[in-house]
C-alpha positions as CSV (number, residue, x, y, z in Angstrom):
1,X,-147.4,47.3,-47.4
2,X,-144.5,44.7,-47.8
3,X,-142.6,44.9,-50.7
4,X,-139.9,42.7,-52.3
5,X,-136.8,44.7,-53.9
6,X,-135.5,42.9,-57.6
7,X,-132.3,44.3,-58.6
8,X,-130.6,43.5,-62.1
9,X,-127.8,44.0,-64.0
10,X,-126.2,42.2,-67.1
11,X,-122.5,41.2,-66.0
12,X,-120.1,41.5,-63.2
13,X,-118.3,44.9,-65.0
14,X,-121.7,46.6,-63.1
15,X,-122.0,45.0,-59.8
16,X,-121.8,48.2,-58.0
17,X,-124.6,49.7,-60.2
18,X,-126.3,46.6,-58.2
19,X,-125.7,48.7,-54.9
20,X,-127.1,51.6,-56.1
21,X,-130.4,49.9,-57.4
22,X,-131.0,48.7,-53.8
23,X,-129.8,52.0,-52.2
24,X,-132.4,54.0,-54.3
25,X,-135.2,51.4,-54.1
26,X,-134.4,51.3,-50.4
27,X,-134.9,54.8,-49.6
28,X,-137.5,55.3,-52.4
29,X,-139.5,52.5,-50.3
30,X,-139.0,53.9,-47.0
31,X,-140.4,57.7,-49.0
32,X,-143.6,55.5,-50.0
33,X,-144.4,53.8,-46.7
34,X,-143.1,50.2,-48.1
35,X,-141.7,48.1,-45.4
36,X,-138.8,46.1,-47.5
37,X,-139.0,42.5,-46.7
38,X,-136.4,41.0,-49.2
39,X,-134.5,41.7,-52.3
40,X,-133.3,39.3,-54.8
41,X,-130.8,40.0,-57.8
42,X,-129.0,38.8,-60.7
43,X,-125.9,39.0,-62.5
44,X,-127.2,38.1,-65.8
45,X,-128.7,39.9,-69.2
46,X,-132.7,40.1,-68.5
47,X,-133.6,38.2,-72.3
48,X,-135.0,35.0,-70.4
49,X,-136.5,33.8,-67.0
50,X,-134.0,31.2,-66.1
51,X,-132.0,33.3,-63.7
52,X,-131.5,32.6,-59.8
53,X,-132.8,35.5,-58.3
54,X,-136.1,36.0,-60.8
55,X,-136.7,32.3,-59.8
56,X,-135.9,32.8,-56.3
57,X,-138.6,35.5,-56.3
58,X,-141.3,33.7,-58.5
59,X,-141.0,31.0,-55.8
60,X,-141.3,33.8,-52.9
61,X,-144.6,34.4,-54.5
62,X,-147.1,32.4,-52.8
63,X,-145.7,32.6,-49.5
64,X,-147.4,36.1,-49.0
65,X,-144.3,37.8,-47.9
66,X,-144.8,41.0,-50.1
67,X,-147.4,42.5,-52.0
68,X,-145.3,44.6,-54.4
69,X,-142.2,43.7,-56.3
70,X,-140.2,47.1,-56.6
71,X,-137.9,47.3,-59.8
72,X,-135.5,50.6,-60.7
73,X,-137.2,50.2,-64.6
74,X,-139.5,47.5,-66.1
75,X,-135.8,46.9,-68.2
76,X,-134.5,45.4,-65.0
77,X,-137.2,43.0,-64.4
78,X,-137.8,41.8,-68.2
79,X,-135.8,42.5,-71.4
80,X,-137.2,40.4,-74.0
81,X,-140.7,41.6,-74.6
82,X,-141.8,38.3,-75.7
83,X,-141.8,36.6,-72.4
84,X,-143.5,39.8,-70.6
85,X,-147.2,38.1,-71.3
86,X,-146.5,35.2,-69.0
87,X,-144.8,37.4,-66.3
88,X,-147.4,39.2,-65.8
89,X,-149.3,36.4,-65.3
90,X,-147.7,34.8,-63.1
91,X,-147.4,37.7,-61.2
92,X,-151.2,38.6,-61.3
93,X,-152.6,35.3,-60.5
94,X,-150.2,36.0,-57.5
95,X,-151.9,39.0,-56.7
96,X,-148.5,41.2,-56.8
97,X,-148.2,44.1,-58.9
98,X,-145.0,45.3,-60.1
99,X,-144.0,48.9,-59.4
100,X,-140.9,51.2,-60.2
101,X,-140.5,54.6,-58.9
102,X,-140.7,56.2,-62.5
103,X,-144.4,54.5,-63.0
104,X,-145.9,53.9,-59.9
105,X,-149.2,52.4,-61.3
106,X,-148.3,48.5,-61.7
107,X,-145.6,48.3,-64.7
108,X,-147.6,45.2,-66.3
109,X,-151.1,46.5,-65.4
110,X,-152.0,47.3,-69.3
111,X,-149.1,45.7,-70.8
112,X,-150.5,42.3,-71.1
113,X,-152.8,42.5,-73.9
114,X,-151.2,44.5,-75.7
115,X,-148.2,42.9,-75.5
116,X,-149.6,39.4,-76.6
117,X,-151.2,41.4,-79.8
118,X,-147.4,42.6,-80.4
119,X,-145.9,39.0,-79.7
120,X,-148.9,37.2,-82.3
121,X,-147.2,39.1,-85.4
C-alpha cells in the first residue's frame, strides 16, 4: 500500500522535531508494509488549512499516488477542531484514510459526525 507522510510543526524553533516525525513515520511505515511515496510538511501552527504542504497534499489527492496519509498524531494534521468535518471529507470522497501509528484505524473514520454535532453548539 502507498502512503503519503504529512509532517507538522508550529515554528522554525522545532524544525528538527520535523526530522524526527519523518524518521519515525519512515521506519514505522517500512514496520507496516507501507511503501512511502511522498511527504509534505509545514512550518506553521495547524489552526487553519491555508498552509503549503496541507495544500500541496490535498492537491496530491486525486492523482492516486497513495492511499493512506500517515500523521505522528491527528494534532499534526488538524488543530482546530472546527475545520476537522470538512477534512475528513475531503479526504473521504478521496478514498484516503488518515492513519497515525498510535490509532491505526483511520483517525477521522468516526470523528465526523460527531464532530459536526460538537461544531453546531
Amino acid at each position: 500500500m502507498k502512503a503519503a507522510l504529512y509532517l507538522r510543526v508550529a515554528n522554525d524553533d522545532q524544525s528538527e522535531a520535523l526530522s524526527q516525525q519523518e524518521f519515525y513515520l519512515r521506519a514505522w511505515a517500512k514496520k507496516q508494509g507501507y511503501e512511502v511515496t511522498s511527504a509534505f510538511q509545514d512550518v506553521t501552527p495547524g489552526t487553519s488549512l491555508d498552509r503549503p504542504g496541507l495544500q500541496a497534499l490535498l492537491s496530491e489527492l486525486s492523482s492516486k499516488q497513495f492511499d493512506v496519509i500517515l500523521v505522528k498524531g491527528a494534532e499534526r494534521l488538524i488543530r482546530n477542531f472546527r475545520l476537522v468535518p470538512q477534512l475528513a471529507e475531503t479526504f473521504r470522497r478521496a478514498g484516503v484514510r488518515v492513519i497515525s501509528p498510535l490509532d491505526t484505524n483511520d483517525i477521522f473514520g468516526t470523528t465526523p459526525s460527531v464532530l459536526t454535532a460538537l461544531n453546531a453548539e
